[in-house]
N, C-alpha and C positions, 0 to 999 in steps of 0.2 A: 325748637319750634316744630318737629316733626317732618321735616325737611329729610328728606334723602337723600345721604351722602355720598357722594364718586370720590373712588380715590386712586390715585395713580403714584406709579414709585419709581424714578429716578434714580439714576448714578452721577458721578460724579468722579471723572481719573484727575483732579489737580495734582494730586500725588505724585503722581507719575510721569504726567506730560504737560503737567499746568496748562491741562487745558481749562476754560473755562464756564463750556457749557456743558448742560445737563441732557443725558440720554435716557432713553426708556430702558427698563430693567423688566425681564422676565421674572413672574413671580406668581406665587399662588397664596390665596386666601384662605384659613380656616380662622372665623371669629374674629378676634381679636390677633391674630397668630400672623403676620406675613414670612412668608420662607422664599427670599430671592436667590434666583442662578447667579451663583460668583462667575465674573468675566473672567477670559481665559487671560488675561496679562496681569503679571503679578505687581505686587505693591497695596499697598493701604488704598481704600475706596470707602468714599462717603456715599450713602443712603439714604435718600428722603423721601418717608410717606407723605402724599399732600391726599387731606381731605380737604373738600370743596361740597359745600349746603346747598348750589345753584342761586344764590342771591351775590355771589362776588366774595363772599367770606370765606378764606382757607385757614387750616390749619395744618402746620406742619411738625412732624417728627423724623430726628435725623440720628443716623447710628454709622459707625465706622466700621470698618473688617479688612483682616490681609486676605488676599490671598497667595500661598505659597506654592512652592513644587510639591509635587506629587510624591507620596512616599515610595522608598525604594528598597527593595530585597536585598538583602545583605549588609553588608558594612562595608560604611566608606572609610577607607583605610590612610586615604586621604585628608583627614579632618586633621586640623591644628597640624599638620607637618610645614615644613617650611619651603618655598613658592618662589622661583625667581623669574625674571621675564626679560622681554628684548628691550622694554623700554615702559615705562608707567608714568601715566600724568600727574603731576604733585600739584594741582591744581585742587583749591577746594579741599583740605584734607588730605591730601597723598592718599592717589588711590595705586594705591602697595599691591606689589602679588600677594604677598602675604594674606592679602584679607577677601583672598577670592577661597581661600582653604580654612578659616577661621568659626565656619559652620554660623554666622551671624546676616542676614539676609540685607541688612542697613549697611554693611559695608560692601566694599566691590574694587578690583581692579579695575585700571582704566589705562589701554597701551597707546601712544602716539598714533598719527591718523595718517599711516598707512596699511597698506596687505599685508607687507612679510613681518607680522608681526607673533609672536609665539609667548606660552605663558607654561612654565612646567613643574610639575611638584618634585619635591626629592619622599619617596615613600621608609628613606632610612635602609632598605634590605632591600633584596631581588622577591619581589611579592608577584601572586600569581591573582587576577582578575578576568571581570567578563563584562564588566558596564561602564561607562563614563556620561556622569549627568553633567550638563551646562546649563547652569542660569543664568541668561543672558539680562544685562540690563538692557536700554532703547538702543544700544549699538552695539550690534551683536553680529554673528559672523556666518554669511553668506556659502562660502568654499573655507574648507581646512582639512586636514588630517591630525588625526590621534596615533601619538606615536610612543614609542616606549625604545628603551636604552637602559643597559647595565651600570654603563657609565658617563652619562650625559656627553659625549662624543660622539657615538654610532647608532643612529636609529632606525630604529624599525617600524614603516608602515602599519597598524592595525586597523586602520577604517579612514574613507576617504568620505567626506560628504558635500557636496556640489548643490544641495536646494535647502541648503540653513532657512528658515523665516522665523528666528528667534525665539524671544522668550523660555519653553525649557527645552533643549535637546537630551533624548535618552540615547546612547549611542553604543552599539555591542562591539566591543573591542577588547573580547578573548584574549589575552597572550600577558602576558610574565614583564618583570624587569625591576629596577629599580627607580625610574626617573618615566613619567608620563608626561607628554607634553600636547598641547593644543597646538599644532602649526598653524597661523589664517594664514589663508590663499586669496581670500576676497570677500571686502569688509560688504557689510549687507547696508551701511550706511558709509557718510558721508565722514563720521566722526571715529573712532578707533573700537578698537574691540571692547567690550564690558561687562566682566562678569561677577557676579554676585557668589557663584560657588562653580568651584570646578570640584568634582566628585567624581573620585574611581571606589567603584566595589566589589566586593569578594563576596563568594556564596559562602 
């Protein structure tokens, strides 16, 4: 009817946090074209354009998207090796060390819901790195150290971090060994550690 349309676009974290209500999304217009800023916490997120004519009539269009971690220099040497931990919730799927190495973002380790809780890869040989990426899921960890070991008995210190606030940590931890491991020190939540991928890599 030649009415003049406002349109506004919405997010949507059910996904994630089951929340349930709808936030404002940064976005820019060309034509027909909307191009929104993905939010900085990962997981699947719904998108809805609403146009609105000014008589009370909307129309809505609704579209999905992940967002994941950031890509990363090198290789992670990490990937598919096999993962053991101090403790993992079997809750809901067994959430296994195993599927915090398994390079698939839908699964994730989940360790009982205290601090001294720890998750480590066996890298197979004494491999020489410089990065360790964490995907945290919503419980994620606060204080840990990243550590490495020849032979999962003696470890060595490579990076201490005290202001975790989840979602991805990139974390520089130079040094060698055969066994990496995530020591927590102090969960950033109430519930136990969570991670969706532990990644060590090599230049």
């Amino acid at each position: 009817n030649g009415d003049a349309l406002t349109y506004s676009v919405l997010l949507n974290s059910n996904y994630i946090n089951k929340a349930g209500g709808l936030a404002a999304a940064e976005f820019t217009r060309s034509g027909n074209t909307y191009q929104v800023k993905a939010p900085p916490t990962l997981g699947v997120w719904k998108v809805y354009v609403f146009a609105e004519d000014g008589h009370g009539n909307v129309g809505v269009e609704t579209r999905s998207f992940r967002v994941v971690p950031p890509a990363m220099a090198g290789t992670n040497i990490a990937l598919g090796r096999p993962a053991t931990a101090s403790s993992f919730d079997p809750w809901n799927g067994n959430f296994a060390p195993g599927q915090a190495t398994d390079g698939n973002l839908a699964t994730r380790w989940s360790s009982g819901w205290t601090d001294n809780e720890w998750i480590q890869v066996d890298l197979g040989s004494v491999r020489t790195f410089s990065k360790v990426q964490l995907v945290w899921e919503a419980g994620y960890g606060k204080g840990y150290r990243i550590q490495a070991s020849d032979d999962a008995v003696t470890w060595r210190d490579l990076a201490t971090v005290t202001d975790g606030d989840g979602n991805v940590d990139i974390v520089n931890a130079a040094g060698s060994g055969r066994y990496v491991r995530m020591q927590g020190t102090q969960r950033g939540t109430a519930w136990g550690y969570s991670l969706f991928e532990l990644g060590v890599y090599a230049s």
